[in-house]
C-alpha positions as CSV (number, residue, x, y, z in Angstrom):
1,X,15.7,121.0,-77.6
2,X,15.0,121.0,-80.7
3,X,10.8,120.1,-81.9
4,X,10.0,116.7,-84.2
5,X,11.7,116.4,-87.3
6,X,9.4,116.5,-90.3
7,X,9.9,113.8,-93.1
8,X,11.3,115.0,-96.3
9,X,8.6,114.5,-98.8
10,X,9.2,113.7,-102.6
11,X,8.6,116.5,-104.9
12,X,5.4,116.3,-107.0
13,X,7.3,114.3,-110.5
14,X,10.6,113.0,-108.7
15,X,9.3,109.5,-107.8
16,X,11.9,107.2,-110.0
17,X,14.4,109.9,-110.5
18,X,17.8,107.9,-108.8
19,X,16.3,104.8,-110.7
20,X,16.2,106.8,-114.6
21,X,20.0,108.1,-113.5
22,X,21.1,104.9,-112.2
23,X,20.3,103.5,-115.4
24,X,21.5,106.4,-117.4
25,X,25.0,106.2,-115.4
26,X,25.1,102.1,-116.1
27,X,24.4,102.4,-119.1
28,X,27.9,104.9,-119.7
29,X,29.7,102.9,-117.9
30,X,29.1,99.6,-119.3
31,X,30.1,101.3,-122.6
32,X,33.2,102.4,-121.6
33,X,33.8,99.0,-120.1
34,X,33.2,97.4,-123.1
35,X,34.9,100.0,-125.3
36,X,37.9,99.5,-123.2
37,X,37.8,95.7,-123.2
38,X,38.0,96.1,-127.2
39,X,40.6,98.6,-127.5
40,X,43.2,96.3,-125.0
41,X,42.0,93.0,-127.4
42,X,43.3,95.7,-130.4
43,X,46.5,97.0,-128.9
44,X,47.1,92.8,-128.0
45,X,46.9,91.8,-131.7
46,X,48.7,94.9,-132.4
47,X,51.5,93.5,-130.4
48,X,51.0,89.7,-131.9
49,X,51.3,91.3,-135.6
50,X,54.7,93.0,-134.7
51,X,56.1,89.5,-133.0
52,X,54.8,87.9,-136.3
53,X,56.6,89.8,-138.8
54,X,60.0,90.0,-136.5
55,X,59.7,86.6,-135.9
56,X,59.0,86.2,-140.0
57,X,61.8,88.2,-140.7
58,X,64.5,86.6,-138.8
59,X,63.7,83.1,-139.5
60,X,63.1,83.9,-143.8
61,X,66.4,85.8,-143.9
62,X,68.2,82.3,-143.6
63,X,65.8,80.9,-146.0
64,X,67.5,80.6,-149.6
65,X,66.8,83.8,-151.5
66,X,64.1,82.2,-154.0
67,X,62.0,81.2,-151.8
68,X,61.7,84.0,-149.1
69,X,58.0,85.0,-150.1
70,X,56.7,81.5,-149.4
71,X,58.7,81.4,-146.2
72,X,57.2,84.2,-145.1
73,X,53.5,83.6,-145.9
74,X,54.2,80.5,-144.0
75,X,56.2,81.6,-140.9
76,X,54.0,85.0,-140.5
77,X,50.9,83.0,-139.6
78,X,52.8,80.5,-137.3
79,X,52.6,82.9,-133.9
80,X,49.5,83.9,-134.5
81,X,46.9,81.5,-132.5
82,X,43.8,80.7,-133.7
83,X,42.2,83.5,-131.8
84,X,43.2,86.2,-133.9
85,X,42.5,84.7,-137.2
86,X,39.2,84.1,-136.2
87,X,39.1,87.8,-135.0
88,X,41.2,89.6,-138.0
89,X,42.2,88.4,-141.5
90,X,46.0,88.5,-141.8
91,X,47.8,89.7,-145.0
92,X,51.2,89.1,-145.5
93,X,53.6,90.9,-148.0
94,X,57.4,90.5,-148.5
95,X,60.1,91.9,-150.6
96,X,63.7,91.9,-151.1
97,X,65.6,95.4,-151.0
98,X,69.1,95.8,-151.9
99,X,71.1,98.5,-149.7
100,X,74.2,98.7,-150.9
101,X,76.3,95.2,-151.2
102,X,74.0,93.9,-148.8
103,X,70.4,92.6,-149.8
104,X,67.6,93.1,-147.0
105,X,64.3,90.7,-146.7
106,X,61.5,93.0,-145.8
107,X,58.5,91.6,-144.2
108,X,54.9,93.4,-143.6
109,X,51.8,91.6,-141.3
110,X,48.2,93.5,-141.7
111,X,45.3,92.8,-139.9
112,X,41.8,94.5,-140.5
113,X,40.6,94.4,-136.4
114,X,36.3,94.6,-136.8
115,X,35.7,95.4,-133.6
116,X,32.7,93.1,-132.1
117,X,30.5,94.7,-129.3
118,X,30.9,97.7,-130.2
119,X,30.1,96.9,-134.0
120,X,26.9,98.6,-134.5
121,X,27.7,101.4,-132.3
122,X,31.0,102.6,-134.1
123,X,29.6,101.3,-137.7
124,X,27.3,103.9,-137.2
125,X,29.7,106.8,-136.5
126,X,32.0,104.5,-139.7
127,X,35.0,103.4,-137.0
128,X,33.8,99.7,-137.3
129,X,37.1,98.9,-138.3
130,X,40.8,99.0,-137.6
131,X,43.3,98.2,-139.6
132,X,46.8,97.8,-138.1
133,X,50.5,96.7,-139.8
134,X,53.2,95.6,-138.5
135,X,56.7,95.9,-140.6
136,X,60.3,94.1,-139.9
137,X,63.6,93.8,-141.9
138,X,66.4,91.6,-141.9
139,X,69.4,91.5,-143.9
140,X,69.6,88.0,-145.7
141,X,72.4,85.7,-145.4
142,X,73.2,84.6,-148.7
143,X,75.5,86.9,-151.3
144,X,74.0,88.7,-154.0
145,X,75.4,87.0,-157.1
């Protein structure tokens, strides 16, 4: 049989030690949490701009030919919810590219992402912002003249 067990006393200076790296190990995680939450909000409008421009694309390639620019500064926007333009200013471009005998409608969506929480953070290290494009082409009904 083995005599009383003594109690494990603290060492002179460790009182609060699991309390400092609880915090300390929060504190990481919660930024990663965070950081992650933005970056799956980015890759989402990501995805939203490349629906927007296909989407752009296929419906301003029936549009007559004079008037495929303003079809697509109108139909770019369309998919995107309010949510994202509050969250990213969307730039739309367009151009018409002949290839051959056939004439293709060319459609680009940007976005410049600021990303929120993490705005002072990343500011700081000059990754505040993201700027994504999304690109789509479509060859236009009408004949060239």
């Amino acid at each position: 049989m083995r005599g009383p067990r003594r109690r494990a006393r603290n060492r002179k200076g460790q009182k609060g030690a699991v309390a400092v790296e609880t915090v300390f190990a929060l504190t990481i995680m919660t930024t990663i949490l965070i950081a992650g939450i933005q970056f799956s909000d980015a890759i989402f409008i990501r995805q939203q701009l490349g629906a927007s421009a296909s989407r752009a694309a296929r419906v301003c390639a029936l549009a007559p030919r004079n008037g495929f620019a303003g079809c697509v500064n109108a139909e770019a926007a369309r998919p995107l919810n309010a949510n994202l333009n509050r969250r990213c200013a969307v730039e739309t471009a367009s151009r018409i590219r002949p290839i051959g005998t056939i004439d293709v409608g060319e459609v680009t969506v940007s976005c410049v992402y600021n990303f929120d929480w993490l705005s002072g953070t990343l500011g700081n290290l000059g990754i505040g912002q993201l700027r994504m494009t999304a690109a789509a082409a479509m060859p236009l009904q009408t004949p060239r003249p």
